[in-house]
Each structure stands twice: as structure tokens, then as C-alpha cells.
HTML snippet that shows the backbone in 3Dmol.js (N, CA, C, O; Angstrom):
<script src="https://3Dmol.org/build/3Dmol-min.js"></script>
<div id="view" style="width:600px;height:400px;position:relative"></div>
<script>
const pdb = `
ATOM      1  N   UNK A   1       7.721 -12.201 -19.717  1.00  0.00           N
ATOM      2  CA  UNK A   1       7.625 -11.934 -18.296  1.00  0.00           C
ATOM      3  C   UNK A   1       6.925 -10.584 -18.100  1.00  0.00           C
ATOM      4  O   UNK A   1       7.274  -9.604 -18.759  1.00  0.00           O
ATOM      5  N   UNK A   2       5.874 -10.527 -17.136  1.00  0.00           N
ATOM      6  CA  UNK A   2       5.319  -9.103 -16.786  1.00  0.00           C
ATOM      7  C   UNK A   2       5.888  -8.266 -16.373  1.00  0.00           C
ATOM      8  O   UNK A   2       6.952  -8.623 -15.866  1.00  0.00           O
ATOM      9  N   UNK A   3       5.556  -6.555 -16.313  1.00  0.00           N
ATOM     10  CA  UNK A   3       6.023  -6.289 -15.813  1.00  0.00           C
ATOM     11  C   UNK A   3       5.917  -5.467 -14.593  1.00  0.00           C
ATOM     12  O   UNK A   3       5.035  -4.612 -14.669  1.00  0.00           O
ATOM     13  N   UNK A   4       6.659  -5.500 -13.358  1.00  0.00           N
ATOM     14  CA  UNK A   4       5.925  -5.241 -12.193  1.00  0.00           C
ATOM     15  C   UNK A   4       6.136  -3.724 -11.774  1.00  0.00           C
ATOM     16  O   UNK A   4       7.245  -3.196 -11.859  1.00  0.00           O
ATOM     17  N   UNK A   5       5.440  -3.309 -11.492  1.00  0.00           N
ATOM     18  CA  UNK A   5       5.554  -1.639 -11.109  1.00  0.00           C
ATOM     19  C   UNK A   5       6.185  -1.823  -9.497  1.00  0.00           C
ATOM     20  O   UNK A   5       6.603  -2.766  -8.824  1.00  0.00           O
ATOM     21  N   UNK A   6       6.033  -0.657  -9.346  1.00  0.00           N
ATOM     22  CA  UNK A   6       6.940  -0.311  -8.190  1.00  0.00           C
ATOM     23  C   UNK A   6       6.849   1.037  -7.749  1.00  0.00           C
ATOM     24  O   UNK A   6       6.967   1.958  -8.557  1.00  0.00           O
ATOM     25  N   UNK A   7       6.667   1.218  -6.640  1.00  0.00           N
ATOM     26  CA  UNK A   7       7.032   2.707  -5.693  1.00  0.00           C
ATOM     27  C   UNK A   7       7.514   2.786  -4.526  1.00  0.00           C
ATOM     28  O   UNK A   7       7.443   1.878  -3.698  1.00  0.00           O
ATOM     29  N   UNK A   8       8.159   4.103  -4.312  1.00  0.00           N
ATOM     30  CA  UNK A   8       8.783   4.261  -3.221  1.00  0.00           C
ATOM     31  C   UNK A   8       7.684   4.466  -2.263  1.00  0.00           C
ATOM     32  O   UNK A   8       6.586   4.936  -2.560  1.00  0.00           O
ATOM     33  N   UNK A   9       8.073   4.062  -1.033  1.00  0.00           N
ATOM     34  CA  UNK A   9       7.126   4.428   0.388  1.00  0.00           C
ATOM     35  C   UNK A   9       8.397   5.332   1.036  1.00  0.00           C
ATOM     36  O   UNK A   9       9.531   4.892   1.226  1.00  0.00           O
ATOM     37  N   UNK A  10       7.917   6.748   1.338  1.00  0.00           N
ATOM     38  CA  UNK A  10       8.382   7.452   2.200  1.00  0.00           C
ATOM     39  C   UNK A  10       8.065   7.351   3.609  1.00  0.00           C
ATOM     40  O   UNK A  10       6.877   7.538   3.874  1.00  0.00           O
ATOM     41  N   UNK A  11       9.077   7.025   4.865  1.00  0.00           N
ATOM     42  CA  UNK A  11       8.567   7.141   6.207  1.00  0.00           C
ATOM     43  C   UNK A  11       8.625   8.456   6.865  1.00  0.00           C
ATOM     44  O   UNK A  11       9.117   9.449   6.331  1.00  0.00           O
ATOM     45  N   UNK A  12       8.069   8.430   8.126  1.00  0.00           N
ATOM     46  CA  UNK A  12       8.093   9.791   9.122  1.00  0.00           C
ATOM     47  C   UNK A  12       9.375  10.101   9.221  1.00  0.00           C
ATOM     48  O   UNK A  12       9.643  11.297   9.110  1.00  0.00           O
ATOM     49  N   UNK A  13      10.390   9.229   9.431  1.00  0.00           N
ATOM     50  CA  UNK A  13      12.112   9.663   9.549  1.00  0.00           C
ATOM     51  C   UNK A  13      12.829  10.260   8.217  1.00  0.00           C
ATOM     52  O   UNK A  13      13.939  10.791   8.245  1.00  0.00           O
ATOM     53  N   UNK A  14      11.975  10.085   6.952  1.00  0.00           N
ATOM     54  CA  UNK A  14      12.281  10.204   5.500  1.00  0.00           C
ATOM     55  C   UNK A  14      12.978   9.092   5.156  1.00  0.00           C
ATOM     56  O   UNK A  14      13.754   9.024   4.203  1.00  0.00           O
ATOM     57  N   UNK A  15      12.664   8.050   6.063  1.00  0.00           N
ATOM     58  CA  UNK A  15      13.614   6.886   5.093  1.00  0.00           C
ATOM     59  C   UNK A  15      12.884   6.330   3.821  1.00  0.00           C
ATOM     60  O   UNK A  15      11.712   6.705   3.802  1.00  0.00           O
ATOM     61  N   UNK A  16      13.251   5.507   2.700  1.00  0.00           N
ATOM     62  CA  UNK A  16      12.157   5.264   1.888  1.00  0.00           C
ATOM     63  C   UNK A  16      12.694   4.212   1.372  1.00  0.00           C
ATOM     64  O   UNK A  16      13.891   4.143   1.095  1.00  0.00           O
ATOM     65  N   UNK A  17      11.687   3.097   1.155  1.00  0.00           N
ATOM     66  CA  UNK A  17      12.121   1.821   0.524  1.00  0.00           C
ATOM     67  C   UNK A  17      10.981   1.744  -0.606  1.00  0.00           C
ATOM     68  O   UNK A  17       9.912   2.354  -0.622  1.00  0.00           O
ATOM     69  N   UNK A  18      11.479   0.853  -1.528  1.00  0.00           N
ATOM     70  CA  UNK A  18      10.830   0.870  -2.901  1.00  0.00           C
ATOM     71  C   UNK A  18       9.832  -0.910  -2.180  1.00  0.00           C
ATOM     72  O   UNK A  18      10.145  -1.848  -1.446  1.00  0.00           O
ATOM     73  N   UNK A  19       8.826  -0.567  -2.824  1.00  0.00           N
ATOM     74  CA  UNK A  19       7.521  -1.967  -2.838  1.00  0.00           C
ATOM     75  C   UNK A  19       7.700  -2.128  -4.045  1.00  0.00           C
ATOM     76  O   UNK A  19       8.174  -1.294  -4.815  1.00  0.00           O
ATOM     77  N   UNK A  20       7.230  -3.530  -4.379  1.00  0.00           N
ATOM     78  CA  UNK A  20       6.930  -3.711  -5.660  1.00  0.00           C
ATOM     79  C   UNK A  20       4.910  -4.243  -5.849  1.00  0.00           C
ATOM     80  O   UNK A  20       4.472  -4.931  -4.927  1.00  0.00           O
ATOM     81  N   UNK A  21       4.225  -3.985  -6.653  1.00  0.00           N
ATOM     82  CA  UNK A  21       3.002  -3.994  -6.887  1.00  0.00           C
ATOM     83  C   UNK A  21       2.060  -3.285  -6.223  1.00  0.00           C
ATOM     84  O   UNK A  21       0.847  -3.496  -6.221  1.00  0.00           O
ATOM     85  N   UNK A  22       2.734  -2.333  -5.590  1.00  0.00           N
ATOM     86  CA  UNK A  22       1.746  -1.536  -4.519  1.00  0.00           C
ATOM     87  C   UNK A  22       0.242  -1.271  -5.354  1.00  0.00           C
ATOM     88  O   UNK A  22      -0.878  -1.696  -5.070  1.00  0.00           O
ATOM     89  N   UNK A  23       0.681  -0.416  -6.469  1.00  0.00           N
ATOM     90  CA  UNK A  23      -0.795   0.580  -7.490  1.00  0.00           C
ATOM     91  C   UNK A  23      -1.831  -0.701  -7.181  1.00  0.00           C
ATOM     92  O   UNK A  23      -2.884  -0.704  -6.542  1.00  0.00           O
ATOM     93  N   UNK A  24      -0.940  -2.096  -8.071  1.00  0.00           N
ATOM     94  CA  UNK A  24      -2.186  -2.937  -8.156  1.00  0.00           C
ATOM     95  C   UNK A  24      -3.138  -3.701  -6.862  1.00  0.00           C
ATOM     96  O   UNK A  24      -4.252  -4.219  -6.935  1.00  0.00           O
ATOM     97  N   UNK A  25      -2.483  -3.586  -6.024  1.00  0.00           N
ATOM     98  CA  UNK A  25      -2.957  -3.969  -4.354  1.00  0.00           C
ATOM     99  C   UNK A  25      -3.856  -3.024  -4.627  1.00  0.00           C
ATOM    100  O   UNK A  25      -4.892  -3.198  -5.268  1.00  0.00           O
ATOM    101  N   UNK A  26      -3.284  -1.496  -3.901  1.00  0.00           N
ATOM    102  CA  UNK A  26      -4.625  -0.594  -3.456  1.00  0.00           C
ATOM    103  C   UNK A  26      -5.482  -0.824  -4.640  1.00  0.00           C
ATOM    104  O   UNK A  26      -6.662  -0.907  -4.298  1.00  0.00           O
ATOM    105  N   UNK A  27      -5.313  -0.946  -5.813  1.00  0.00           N
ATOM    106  CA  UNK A  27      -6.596  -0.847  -7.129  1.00  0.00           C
ATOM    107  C   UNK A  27      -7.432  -2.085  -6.474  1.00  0.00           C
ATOM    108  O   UNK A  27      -8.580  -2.014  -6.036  1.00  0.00           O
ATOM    109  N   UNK A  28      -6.735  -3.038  -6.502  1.00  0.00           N
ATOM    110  CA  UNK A  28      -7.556  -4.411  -6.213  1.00  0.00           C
ATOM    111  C   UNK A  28      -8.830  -4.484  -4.907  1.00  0.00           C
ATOM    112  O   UNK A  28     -10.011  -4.817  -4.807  1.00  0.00           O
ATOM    113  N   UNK A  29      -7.489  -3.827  -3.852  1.00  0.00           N
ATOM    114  CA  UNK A  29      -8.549  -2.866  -2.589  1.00  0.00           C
ATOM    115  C   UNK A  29      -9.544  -2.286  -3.095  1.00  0.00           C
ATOM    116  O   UNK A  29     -10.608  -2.793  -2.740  1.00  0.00           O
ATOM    117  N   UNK A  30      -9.647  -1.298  -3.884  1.00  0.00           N
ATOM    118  CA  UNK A  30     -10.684  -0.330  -4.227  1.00  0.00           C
ATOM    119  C   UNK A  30     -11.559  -1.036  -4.805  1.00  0.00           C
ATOM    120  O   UNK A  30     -12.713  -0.687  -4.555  1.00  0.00           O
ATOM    121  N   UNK A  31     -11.449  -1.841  -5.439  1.00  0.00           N
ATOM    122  CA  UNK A  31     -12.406  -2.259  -6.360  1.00  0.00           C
ATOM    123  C   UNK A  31     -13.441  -3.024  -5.234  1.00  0.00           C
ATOM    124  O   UNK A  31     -14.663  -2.890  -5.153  1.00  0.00           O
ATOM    125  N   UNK A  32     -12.339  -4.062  -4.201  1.00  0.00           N
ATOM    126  CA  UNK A  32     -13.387  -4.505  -3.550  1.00  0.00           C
ATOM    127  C   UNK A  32     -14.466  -4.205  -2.579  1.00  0.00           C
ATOM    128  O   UNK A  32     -15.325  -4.978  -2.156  1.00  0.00           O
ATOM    129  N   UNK A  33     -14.207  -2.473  -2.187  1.00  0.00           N
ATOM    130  CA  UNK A  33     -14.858  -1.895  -1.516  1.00  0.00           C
ATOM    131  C   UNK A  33     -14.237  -1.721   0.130  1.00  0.00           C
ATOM    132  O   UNK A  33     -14.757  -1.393   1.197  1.00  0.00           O
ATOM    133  N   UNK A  34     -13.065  -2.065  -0.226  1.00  0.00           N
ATOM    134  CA  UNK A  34     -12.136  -1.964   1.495  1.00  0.00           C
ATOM    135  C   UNK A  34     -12.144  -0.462   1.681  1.00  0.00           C
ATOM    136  O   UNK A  34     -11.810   0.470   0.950  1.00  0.00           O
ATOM    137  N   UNK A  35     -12.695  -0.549   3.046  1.00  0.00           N
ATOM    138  CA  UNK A  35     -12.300   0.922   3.612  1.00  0.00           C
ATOM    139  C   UNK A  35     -10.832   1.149   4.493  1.00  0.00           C
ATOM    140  O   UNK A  35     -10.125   0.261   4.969  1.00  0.00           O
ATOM    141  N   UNK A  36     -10.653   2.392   4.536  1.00  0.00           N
ATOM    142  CA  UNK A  36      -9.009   2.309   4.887  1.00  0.00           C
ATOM    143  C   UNK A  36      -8.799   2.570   6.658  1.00  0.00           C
ATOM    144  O   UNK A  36      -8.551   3.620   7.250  1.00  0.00           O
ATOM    145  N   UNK A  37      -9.061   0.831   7.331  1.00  0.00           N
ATOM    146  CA  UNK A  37      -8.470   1.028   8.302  1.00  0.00           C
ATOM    147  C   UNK A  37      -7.218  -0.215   8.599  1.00  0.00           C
ATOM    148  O   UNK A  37      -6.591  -0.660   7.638  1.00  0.00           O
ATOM    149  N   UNK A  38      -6.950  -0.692   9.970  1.00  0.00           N
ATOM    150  CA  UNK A  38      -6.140  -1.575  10.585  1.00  0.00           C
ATOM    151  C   UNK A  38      -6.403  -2.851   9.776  1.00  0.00           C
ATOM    152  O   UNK A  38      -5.448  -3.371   9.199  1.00  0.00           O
ATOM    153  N   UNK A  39      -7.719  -3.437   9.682  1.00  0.00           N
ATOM    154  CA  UNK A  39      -7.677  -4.912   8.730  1.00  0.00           C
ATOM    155  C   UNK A  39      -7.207  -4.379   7.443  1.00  0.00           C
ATOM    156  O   UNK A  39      -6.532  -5.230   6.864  1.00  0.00           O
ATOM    157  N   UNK A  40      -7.295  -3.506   6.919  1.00  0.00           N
ATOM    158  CA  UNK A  40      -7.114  -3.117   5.244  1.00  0.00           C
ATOM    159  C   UNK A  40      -5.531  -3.021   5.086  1.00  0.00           C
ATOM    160  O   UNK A  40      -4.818  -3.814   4.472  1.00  0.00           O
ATOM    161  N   UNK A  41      -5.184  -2.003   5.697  1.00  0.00           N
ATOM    162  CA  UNK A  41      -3.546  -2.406   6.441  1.00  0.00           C
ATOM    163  C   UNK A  41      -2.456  -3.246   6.344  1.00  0.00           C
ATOM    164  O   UNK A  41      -1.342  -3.212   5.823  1.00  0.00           O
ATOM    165  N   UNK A  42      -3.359  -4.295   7.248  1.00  0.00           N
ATOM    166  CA  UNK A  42      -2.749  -5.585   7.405  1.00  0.00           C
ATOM    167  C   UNK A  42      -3.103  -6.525   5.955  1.00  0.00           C
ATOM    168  O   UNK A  42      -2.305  -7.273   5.390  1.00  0.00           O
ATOM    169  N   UNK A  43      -4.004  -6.349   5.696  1.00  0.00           N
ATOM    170  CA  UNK A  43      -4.213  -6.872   4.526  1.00  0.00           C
ATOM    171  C   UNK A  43      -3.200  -6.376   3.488  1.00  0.00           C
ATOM    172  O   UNK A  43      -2.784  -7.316   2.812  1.00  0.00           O
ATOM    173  N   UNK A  44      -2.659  -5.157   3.142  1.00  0.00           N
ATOM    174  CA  UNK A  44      -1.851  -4.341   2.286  1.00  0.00           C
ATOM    175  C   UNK A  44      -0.566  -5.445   2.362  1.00  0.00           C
ATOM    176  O   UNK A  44      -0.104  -6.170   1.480  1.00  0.00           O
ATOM    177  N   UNK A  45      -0.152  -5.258   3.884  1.00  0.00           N
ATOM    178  CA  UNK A  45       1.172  -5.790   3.913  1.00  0.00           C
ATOM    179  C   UNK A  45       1.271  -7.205   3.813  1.00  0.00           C
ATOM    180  O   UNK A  45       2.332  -7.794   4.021  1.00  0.00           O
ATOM    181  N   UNK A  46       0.460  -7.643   3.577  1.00  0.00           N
ATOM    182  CA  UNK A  46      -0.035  -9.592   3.644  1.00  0.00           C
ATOM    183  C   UNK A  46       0.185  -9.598   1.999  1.00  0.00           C
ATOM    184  O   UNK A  46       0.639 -10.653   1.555  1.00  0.00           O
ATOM    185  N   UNK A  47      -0.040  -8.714   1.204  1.00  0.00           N
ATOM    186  CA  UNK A  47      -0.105  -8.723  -0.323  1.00  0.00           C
ATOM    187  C   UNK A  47       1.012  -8.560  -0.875  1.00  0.00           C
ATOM    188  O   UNK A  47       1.497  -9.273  -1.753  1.00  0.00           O
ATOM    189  N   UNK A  48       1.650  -7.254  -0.204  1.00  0.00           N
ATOM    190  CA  UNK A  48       2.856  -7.029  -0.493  1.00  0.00           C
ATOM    191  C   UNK A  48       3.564  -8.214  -0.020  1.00  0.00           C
ATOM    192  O   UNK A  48       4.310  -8.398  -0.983  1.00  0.00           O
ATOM    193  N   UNK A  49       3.812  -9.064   0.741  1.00  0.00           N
ATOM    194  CA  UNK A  49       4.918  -9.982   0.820  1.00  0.00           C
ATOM    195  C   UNK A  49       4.615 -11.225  -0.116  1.00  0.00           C
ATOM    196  O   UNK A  49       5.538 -11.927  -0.528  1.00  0.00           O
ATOM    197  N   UNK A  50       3.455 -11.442  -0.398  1.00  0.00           N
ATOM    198  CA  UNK A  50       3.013 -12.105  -1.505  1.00  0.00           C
ATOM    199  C   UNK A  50       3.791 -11.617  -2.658  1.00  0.00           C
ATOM    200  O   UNK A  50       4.055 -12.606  -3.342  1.00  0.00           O
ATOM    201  N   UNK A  51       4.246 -10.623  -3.154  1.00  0.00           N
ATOM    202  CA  UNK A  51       4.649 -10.164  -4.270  1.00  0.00           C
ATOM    203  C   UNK A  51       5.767 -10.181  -3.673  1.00  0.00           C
ATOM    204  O   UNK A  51       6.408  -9.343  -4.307  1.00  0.00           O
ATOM    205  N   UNK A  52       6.533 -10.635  -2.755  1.00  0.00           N
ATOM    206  CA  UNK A  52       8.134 -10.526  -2.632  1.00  0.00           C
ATOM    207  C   UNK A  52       8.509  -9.765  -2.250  1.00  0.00           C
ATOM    208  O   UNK A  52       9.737  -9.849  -2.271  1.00  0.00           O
ATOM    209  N   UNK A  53       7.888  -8.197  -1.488  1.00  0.00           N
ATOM    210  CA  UNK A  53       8.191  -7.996  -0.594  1.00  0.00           C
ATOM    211  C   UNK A  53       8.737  -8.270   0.964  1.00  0.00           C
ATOM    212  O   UNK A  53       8.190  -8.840   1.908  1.00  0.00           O
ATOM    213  N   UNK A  54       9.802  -7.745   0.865  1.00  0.00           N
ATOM    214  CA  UNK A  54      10.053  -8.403   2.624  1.00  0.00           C
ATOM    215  C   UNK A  54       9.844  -6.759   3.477  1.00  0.00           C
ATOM    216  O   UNK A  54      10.056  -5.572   3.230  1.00  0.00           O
ATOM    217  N   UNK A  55       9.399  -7.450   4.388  1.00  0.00           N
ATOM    218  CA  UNK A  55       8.400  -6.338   5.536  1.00  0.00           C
ATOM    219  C   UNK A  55       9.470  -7.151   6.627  1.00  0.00           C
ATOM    220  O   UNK A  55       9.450  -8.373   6.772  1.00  0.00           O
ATOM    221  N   UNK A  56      10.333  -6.297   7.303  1.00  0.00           N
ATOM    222  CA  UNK A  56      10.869  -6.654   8.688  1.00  0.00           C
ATOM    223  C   UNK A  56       9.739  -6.580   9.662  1.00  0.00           C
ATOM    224  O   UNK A  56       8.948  -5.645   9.785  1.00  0.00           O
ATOM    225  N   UNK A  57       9.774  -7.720  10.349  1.00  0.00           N
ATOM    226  CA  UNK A  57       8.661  -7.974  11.789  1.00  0.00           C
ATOM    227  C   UNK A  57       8.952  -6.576  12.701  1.00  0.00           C
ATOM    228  O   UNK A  57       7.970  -6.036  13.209  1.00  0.00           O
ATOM    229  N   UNK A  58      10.189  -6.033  12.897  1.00  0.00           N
ATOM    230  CA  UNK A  58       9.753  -4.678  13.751  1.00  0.00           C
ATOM    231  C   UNK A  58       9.896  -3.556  12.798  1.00  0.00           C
ATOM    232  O   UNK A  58      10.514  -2.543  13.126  1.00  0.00           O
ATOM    233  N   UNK A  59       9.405  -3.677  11.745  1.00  0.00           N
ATOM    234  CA  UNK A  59       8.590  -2.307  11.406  1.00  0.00           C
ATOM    235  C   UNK A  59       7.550  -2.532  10.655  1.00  0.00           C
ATOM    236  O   UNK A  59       7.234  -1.964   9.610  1.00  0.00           O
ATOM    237  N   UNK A  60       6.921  -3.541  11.324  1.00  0.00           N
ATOM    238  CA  UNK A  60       4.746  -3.514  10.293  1.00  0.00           C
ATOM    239  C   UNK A  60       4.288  -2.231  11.142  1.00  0.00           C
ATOM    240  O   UNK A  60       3.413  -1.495  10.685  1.00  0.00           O
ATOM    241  N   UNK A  61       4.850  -1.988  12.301  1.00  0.00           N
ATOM    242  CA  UNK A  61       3.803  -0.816  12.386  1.00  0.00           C
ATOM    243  C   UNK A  61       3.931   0.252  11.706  1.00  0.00           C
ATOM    244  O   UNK A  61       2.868   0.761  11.353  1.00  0.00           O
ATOM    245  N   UNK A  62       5.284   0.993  11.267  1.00  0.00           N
ATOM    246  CA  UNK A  62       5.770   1.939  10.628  1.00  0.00           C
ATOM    247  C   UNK A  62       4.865   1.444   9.417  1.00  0.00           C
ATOM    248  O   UNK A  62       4.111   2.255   8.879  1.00  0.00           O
ATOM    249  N   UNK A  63       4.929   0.067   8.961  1.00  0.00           N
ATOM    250  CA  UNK A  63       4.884   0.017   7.191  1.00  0.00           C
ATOM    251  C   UNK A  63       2.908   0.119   7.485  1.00  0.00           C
ATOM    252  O   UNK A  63       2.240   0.576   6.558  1.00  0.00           O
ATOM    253  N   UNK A  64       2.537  -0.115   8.156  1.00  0.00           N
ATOM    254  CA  UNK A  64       1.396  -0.087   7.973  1.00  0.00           C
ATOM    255  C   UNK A  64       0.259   1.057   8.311  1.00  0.00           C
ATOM    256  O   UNK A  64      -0.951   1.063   8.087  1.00  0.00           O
ATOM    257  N   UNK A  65       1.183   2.088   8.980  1.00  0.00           N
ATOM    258  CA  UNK A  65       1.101   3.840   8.871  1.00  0.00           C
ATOM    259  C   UNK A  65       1.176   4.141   7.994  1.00  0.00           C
ATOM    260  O   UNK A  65       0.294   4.964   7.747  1.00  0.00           O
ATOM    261  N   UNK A  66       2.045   3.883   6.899  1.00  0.00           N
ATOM    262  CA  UNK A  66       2.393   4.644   5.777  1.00  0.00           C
ATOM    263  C   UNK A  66       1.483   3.738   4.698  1.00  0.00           C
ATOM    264  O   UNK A  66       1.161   4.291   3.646  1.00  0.00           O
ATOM    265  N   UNK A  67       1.121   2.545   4.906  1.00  0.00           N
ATOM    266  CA  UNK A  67       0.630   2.412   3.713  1.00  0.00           C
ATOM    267  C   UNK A  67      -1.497   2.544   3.565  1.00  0.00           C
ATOM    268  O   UNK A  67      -2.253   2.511   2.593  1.00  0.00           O
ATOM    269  N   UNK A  68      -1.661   2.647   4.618  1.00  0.00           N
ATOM    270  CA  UNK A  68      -2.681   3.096   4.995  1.00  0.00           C
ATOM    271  C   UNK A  68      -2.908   4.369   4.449  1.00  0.00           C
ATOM    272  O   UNK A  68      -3.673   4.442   3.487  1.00  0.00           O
ATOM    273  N   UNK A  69      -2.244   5.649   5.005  1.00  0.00           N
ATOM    274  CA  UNK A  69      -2.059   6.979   4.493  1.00  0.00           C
ATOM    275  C   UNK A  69      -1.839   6.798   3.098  1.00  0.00           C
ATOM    276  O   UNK A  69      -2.381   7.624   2.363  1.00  0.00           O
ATOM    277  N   UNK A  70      -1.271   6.043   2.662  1.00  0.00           N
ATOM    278  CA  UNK A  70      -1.303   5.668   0.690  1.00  0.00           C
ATOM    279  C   UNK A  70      -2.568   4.838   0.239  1.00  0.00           C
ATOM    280  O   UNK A  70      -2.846   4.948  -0.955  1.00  0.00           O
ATOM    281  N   UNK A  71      -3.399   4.002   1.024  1.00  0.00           N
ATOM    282  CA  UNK A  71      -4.659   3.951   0.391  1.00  0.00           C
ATOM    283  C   UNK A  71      -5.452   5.091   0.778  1.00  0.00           C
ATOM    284  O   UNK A  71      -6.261   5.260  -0.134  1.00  0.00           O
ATOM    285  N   UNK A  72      -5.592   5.804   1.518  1.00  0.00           N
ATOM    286  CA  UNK A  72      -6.227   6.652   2.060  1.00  0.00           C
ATOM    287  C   UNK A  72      -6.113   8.167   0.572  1.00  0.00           C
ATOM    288  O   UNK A  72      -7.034   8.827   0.090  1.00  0.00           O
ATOM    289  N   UNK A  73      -5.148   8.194   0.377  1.00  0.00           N
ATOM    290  CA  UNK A  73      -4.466   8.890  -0.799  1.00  0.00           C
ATOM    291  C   UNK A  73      -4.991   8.198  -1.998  1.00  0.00           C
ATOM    292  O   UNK A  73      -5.578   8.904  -2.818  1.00  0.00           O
ATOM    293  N   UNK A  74      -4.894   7.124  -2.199  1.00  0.00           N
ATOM    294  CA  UNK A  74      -5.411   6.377  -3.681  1.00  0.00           C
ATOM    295  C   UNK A  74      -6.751   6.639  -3.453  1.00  0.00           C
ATOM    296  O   UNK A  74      -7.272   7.066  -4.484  1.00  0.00           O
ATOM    297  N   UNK A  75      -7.619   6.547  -2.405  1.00  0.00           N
ATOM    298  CA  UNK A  75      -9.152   6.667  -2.313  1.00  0.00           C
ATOM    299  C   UNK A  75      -9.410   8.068  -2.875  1.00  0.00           C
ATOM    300  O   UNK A  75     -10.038   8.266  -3.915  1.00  0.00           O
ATOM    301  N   UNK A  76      -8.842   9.083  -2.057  1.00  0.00           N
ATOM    302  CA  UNK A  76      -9.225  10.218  -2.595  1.00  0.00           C
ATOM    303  C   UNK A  76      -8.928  10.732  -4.006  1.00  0.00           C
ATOM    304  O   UNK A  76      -9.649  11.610  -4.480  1.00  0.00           O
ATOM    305  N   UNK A  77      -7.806  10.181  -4.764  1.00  0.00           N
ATOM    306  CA  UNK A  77      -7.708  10.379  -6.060  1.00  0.00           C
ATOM    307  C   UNK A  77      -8.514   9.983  -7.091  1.00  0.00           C
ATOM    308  O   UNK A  77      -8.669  10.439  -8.223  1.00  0.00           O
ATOM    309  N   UNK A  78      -9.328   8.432  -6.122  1.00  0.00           N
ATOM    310  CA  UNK A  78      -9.811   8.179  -7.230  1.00  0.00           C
ATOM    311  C   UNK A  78     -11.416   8.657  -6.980  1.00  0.00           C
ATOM    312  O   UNK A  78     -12.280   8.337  -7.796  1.00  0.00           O
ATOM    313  N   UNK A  79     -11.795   9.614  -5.527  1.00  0.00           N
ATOM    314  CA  UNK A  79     -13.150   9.812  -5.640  1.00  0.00           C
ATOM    315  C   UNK A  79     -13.202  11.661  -6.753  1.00  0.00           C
ATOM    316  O   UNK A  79     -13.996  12.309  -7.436  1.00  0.00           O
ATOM    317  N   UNK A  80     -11.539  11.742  -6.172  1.00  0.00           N
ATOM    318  CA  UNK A  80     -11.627  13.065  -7.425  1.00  0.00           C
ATOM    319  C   UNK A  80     -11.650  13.142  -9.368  1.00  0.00           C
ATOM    320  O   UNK A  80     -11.612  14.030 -10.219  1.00  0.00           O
ATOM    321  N   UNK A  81     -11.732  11.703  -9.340  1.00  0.00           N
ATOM    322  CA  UNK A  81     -11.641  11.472 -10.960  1.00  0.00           C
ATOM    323  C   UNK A  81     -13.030  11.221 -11.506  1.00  0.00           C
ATOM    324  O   UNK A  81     -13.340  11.167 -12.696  1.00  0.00           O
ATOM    325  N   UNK A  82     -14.056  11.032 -10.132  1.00  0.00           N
ATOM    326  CA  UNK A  82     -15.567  10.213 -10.453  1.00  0.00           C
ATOM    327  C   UNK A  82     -16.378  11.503 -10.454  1.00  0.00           C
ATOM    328  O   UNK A  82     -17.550  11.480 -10.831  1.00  0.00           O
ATOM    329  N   UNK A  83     -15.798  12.615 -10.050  1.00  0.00           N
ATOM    330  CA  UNK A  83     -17.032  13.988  -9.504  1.00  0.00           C
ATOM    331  C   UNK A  83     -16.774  14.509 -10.810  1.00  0.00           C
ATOM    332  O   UNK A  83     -17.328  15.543 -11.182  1.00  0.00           O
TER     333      UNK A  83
END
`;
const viewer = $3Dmol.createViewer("view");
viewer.addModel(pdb, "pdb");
viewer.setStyle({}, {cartoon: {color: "spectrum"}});
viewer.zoomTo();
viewer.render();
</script>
């Protein structure tokens, strides 16, 4: 059996729930050339429940603030590894 990574998502209130496959989403994102807005987003959280995430219907907007700001974060890490 594989094995699946996992991270915590911190919110604006400091609450924090653990995702599972996040790294490999945004990697998969990056690779395909998604830029980080509202479709990319929604796309994030469409992946994550694919992987068994459960996303409560009243908080995609919270989850999709924060996970935006985390591709937005994976982008820049990875344009600082290419310079």
C-alpha cells in the first residue's frame, strides 16, 4: 500500500485540519502550468476530496483561501530553487 503524505492547513482563526495528498496536487498543478487563482482553487479542493478528503460545503471558501495562499507558496518555492 502507498504511502500518502499529509499536511496541516492552518486557518485565519488558527484552526488547522490535516489534508491528505496536498504536496502531490500543487506538484501536479505546477507541472501543468496552473496559475494561482479561483479555477485553480476550486480545482485544489475537487482533488483533495478525490483523495478522501472531506471539505464541509460551508467552509470551501475558508478552504479555498488557504489553499490558494499554499499554491501561491509552493510557486514561489519552487521559482526560488530554478534561479
Amino acid at each position: 500500500m502507498p504511502t500518502v503524505s499529509w499536511r496541516m492547513l492552518r486557518f485565519p482563526d488558527q484552526t488547522q485540519v490535516r489534508v491528505n495528498c496536498l504536496n502531490e496536487i500543487l506538484a501536479e498543478l505546477y507541472s501543468e502550468g496552473r496559475q494561482p487563482n479561483n479555477e485553480t482553487a476550486e480545482e485544489i479542493l475537487e482533488r483533495l476530496e478525490k483523495h478522501n478528503n472531506y471539505i464541509p460545503p460551508s467552509a470551501r471558501r475558508e478552504y479555498k483561501s488557504v489553499l490558494l495562499k499554499e499554491y501561491r507558496d509552493y510557486i514561489a518555492g519552487r521559482k526560488d530553487k530554478t534561479t
